[in-house]
Steps between C-alpha positions, in 0.01 A plus 500: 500500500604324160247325276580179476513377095414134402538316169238232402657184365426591151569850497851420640556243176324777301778748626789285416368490129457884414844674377726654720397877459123362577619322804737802617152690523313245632781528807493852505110510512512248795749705727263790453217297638673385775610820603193747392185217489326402188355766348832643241294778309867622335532171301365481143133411425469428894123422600257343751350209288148552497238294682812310703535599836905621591584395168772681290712529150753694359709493153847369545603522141321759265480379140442178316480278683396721789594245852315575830457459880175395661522499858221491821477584862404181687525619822479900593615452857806294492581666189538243229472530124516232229613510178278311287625541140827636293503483144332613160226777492296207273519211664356643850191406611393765764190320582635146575838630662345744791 
């Protein structure tokens, strides 16, 4: 069974504003969720964001500025995973978006 990937109303906005390599990543990163689950060790500076529970990142854009992905399981069973944040490396707020 397929995980099932959800945007939040500002990370979809957030999405349409990165460049088009950026967003061609972001895709790519969400196909692999759905088909393999949340955890994507094989993608760049991927991590478990400490002291949030199911909550993820990874680098879709090394460099300056570096753009990211912050997504979290909100429900294990039915297999559902939101993505939370896409954009700059320096304007994430880890605490406030997980």
């Amino acid at each position: 069974m397929s995980w099932d990937v959800k945007f939040t109303s500002k990370a979809e906005k957030q999405a349409k504003n990165v460049p088009p390599k950026v967003r061609e990543s972001l895709f790519a990163l969400v196909l692999e969720i759905r088909k393999l689950g949340p955890t994507r060790t094989t993608w760049h500076n991927y991590g478990k964001i400490r002291s949030k529970k199911d909550c993820y990142h990874c680098h879709l854009k090394k460099g300056k500025p570096t753009y990211i992905a912050i997504w979290k399981v909100t429900d294990k069973e039915s297999k559902l995973v939101e993505v939370r944040y896409v954009g700059t490396h320096e304007n994430a707020d880890y605490g406030r978006i997980c």
